[in-house]
matplotlib code that plots the C-alpha trace (Angstrom):
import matplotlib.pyplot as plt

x = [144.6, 145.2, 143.0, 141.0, 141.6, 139.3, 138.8, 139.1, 140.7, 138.3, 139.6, 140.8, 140.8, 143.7, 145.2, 143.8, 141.3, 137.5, 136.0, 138.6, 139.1, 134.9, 135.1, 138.0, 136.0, 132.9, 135.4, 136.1, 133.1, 132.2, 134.9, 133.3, 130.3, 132.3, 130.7, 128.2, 129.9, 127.3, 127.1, 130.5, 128.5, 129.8, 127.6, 128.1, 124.2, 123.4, 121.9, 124.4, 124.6, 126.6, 129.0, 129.8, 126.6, 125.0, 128.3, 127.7, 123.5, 125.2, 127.1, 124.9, 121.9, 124.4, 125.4, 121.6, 119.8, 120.6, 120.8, 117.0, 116.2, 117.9, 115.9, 112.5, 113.8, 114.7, 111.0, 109.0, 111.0, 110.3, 107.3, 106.8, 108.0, 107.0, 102.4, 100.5, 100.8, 98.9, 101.3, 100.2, 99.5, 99.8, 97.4, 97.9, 96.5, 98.8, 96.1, 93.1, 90.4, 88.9, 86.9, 85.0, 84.5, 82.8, 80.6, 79.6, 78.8, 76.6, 74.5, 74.1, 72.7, 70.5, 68.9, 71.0, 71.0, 73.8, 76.0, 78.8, 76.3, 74.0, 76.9, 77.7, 77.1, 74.9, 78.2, 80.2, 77.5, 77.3, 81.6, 81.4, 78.9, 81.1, 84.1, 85.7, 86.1, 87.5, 88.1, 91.6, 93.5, 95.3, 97.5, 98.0, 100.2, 103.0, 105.7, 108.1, 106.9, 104.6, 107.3, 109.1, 105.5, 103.9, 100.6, 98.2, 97.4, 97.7, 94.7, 93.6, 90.8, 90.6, 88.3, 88.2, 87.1, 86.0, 84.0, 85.1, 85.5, 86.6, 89.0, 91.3, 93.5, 97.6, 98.7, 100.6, 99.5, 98.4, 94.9, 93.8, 91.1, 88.9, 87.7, 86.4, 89.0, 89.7, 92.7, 92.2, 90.5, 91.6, 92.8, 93.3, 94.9, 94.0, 95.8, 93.3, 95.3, 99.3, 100.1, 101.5, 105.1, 104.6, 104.0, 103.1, 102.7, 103.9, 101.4, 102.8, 100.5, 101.9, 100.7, 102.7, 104.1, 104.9, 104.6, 104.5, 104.2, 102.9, 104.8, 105.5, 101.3, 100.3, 96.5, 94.7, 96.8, 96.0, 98.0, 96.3, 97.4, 95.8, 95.3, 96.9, 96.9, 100.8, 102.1, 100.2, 97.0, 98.2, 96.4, 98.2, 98.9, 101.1, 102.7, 103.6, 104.9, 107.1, 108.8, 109.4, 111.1, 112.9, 111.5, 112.3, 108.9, 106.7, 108.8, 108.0, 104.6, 104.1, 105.7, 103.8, 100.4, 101.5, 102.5, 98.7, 97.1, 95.9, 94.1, 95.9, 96.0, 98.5, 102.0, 105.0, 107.0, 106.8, 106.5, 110.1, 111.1, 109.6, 111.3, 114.7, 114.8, 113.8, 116.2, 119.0, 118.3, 118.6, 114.8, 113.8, 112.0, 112.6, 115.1, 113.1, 109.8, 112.6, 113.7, 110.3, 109.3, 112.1, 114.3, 116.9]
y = [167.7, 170.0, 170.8, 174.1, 176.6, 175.8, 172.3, 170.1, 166.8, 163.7, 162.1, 158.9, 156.1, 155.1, 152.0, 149.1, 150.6, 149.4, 150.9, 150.0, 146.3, 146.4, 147.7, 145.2, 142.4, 143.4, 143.3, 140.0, 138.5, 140.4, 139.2, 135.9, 137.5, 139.3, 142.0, 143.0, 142.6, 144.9, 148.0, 147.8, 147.9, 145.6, 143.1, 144.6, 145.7, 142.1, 140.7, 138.7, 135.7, 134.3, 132.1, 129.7, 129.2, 128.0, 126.0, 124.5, 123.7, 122.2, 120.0, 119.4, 118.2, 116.1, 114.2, 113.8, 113.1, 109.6, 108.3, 109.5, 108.1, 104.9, 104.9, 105.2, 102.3, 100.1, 100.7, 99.8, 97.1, 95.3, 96.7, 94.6, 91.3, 91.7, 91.7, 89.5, 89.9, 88.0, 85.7, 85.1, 81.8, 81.6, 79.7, 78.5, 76.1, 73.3, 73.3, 74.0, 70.9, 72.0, 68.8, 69.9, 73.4, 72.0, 69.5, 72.1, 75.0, 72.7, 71.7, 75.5, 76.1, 73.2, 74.1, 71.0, 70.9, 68.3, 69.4, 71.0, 73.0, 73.5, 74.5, 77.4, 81.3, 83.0, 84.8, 81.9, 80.7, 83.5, 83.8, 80.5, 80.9, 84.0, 82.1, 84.2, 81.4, 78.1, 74.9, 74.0, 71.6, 72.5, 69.5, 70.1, 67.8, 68.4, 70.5, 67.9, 64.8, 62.3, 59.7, 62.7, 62.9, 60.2, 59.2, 61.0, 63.6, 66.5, 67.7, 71.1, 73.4, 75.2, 78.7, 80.6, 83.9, 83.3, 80.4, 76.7, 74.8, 71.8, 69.8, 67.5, 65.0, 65.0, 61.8, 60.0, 61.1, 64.6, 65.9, 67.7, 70.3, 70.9, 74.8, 77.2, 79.9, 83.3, 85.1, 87.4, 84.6, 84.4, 81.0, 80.4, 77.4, 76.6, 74.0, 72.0, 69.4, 67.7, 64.7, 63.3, 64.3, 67.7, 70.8, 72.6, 71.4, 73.5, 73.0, 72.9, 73.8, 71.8, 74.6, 74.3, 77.5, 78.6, 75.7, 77.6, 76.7, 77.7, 78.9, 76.0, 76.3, 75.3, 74.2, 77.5, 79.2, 80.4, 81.6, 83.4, 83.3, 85.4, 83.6, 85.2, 84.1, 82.8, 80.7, 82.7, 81.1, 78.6, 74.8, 71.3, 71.5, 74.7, 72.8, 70.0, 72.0, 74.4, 71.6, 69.8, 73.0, 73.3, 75.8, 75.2, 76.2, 74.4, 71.1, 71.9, 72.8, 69.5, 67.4, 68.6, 67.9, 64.2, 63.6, 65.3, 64.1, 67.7, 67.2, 64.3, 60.7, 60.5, 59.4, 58.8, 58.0, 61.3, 63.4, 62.4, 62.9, 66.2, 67.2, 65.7, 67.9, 71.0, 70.1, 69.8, 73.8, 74.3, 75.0, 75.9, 73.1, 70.2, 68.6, 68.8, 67.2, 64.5, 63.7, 63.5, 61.3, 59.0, 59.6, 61.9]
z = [77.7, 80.1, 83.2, 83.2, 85.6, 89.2, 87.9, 90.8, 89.6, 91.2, 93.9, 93.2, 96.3, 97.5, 96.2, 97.8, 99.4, 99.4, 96.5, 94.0, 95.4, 95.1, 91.5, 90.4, 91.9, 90.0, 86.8, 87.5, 88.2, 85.0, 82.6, 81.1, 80.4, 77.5, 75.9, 73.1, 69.6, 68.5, 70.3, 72.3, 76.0, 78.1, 79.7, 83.0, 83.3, 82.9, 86.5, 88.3, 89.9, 92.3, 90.9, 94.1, 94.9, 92.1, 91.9, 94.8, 93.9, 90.8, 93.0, 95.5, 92.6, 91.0, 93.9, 95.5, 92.4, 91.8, 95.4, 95.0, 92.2, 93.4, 96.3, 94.1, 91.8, 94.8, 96.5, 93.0, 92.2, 96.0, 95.9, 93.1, 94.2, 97.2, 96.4, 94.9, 90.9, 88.2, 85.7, 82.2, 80.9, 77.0, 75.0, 71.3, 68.6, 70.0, 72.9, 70.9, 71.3, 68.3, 67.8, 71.0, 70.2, 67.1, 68.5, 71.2, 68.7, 67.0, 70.1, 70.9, 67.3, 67.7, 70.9, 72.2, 76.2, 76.9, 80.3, 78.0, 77.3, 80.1, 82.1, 80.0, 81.1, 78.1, 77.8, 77.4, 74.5, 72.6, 72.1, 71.2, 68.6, 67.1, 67.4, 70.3, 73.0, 72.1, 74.3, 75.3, 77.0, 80.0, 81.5, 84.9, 87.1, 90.0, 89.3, 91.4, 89.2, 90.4, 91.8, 94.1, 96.1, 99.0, 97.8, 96.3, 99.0, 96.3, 95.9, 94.0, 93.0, 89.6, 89.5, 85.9, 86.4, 89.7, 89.1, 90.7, 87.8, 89.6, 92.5, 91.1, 92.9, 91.2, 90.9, 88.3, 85.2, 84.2, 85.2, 81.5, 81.6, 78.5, 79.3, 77.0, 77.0, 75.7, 76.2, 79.2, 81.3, 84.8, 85.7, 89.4, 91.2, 95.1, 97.2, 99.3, 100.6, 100.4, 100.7, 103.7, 104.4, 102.3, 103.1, 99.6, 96.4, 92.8, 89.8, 86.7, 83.9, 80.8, 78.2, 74.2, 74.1, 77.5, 80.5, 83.9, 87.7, 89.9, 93.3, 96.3, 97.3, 100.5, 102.1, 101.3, 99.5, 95.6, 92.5, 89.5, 85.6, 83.0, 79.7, 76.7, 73.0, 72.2, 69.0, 66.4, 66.5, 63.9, 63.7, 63.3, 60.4, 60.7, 63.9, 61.5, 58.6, 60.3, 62.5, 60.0, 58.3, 61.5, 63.7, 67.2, 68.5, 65.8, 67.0, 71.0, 70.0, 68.0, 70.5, 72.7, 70.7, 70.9, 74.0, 75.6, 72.7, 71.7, 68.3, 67.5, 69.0, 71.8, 70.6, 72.9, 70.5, 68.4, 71.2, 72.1, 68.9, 68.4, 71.8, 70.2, 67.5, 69.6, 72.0, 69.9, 69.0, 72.6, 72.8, 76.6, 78.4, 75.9, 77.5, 80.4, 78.9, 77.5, 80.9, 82.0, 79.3, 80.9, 77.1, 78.0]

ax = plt.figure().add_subplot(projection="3d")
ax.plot(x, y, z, "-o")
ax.set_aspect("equal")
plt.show()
C-alpha cells in the first residue's frame, strides 16, 4: 500500500547498528520462551533473566553442595566416635534368675527383711512386686581369657544406675552378678587395678543374646551399657523348644543357659553341644564360646 502524500517513512537504523543488534539480541534471548497459544502475544513482556548467570549459580550450587554436605557428614560421624557414648547391653530370659525373683517377691509381700531385700531402693521393691524388674545373671570375666593374664591383679567395680554395686577380682572363672534389672538400667564397669605386667584390662559381659566388652580399660577409667530387653522375653522352655527346632539363637541362648547355669543346673557337656549346633549355622560368637570351652 502506497504511502500518502507528506508521510515521512520511519527511519530505519542502519544495519548493524546498536538498536537493531539490541532488538535482535532481545529476540533471541526471547525465543525459547515461545509464545501464548492462546492469544498469539508473545512472551516478550515476561521478566527476564539472565541466562549465564543463573547458569553459572547452577553450576556453582552443584559443585559446592556436596563438598558441604560431606564436610557435615565427616564432622558428625567423628564427632561421634570420637565422645564418650553409652552401648546397649541386651537382656533376655536365657539370663533371667527367676527362682530368685520369686523367692525375693515373696519376702517383700511378707514383710521379710533378709539383705536381698534390705538392700533394695523402695523403687526397686515396688517394680519387683509389679513384675517390672527381674534378677539376672550377668557373667562377667576378662575379655583376653583368664590364662592370657599374670595373676589375679584384675580387679573391677560394678555401679547400676550410679550406685556401687560391688568390686570384683577376674580371675579364672567368671564373676556372675545376680541384679535386679530392667531394661533401661545403666550398667557401668570401672577398672581399679591390672595385674602386673598389664596395663588395661577388657571386660567381657557373657550376656545370651548379645555378649559385649568392654574397651581395653585402664586404673580409673569407666565404660557404661544401657540394659535393653533382647530374645523376646521367652523362658526355658521356649529356649529348649526352638533349638531343638533349629533356631540358631534358641541354640546360643540355650547353650548358654548351661554353660552359666542360668535356670538350669550347669552343664558343660550340653553347653558345647548347644554351641555345636549354633555354630554349624554360622551363629556369631559360638565358635568362640566353643574355643573357650576348650571344644573347638
Amino acid at each position: 500500500m502506497a504511502s500518502a502524500p507528506g508521510d515521512r517513512e520511519p527511519e530505519r537504523a542502519p544495519l548493524g547498528s546498536s538498536a537493531q543488534g539490541s532488538a535482535s539480541a532481545d529476540t533471541r534471548q526471547n525465543t525459547n520462551l515461545g509464545s501464548d497459544r492462546r492469544s498469539g502475544k508473545a512472551y516478550t513482556d515476561l521478566p527476564t533473566f539472565d541466562e549465564p548467570d543463573k547458569r553459572k549459580k547452577s553450576i556453582s550450587s552443584t559443585r559446592v553442595m556436596p563438598i558441604v554436605a560431606a564436610t557435615v557428614l565427616a564432622i558428625g560421624v567423628g564427632a561421634y566416635f570420637l565422645k564418650p557414648h553409652d552401648q546397649a547391653v541386651a537382656i533376655s530370659a536365657a539370663d533371667m534368675d527367676q527362682a530368685t525373683t520369686s523367692r525375693v517377691v515373696a519376702e517383700l509381700k511378707a514383710g521379710g527383711t533378709e539383705p536381698e531385700v534390705s538392700s533394695l531402693s523402695d523403687q526397686e521393691k515396688a517394680e519387683l512386686i509389679s513384675g517390672e524388674r527381674q534378677f539376672y545373671l550377668l557373667p562377667l570375666s576378662n575379655a583376653a581369657g583368664a590364662m592370657a593374664r599374670n595373676g589375679s591383679g584384675d580387679r573391677i567395680r560394678v555401679t547400676v544406675n550410679g550406685v556401687p554395686h560391688g568390686e570384683y577380682t577376674l580371675g579364672g572363672d567368671p564373676v556372675t552378678l545376680e541384679l535386679p534389672n530392667k531394661p533401661g538400667d545403666q550398667f557401668a564397669v570401672t577398672c581399679l587395678s591390672v595385674g602386673e605386667g598389664e596395663t588395661a584390662v577388657a571386660v567381657k559381659i557373657a550376656t545370651a543374646v548379645n555378649p559385649v566388652e568392654t574397651a581395653p580399660l585402664a586404673p580409673g577409667q569407666s565404660q557404661t551399657f544401657t540394659l535393653r530387653q533382647g530374645g523376646g522375653g521367652q523362658n526355658f522352655a521356649w529356649f529348649m523348644q526352638e533349638a531343638q527346632a533349629g533356631n540358631a539363637v534358641a541354640q546360643y541362648g540355650l547353650a548358654h543357659m548351661f554353660q552359666y547355669g542360668l535356670g538350669v543346673p550347669k552343664d558343660v557337656k550340653q553347653a558345647a553341644y548347644w554351641y555345636h549346633q549354633a555354630a554349624a549355622q554360622n551363629y556369631p560368637g559360638a565358635q568362640d564360646q566353643l574355643n573357650a570351652l576348650g571344644q573347638p
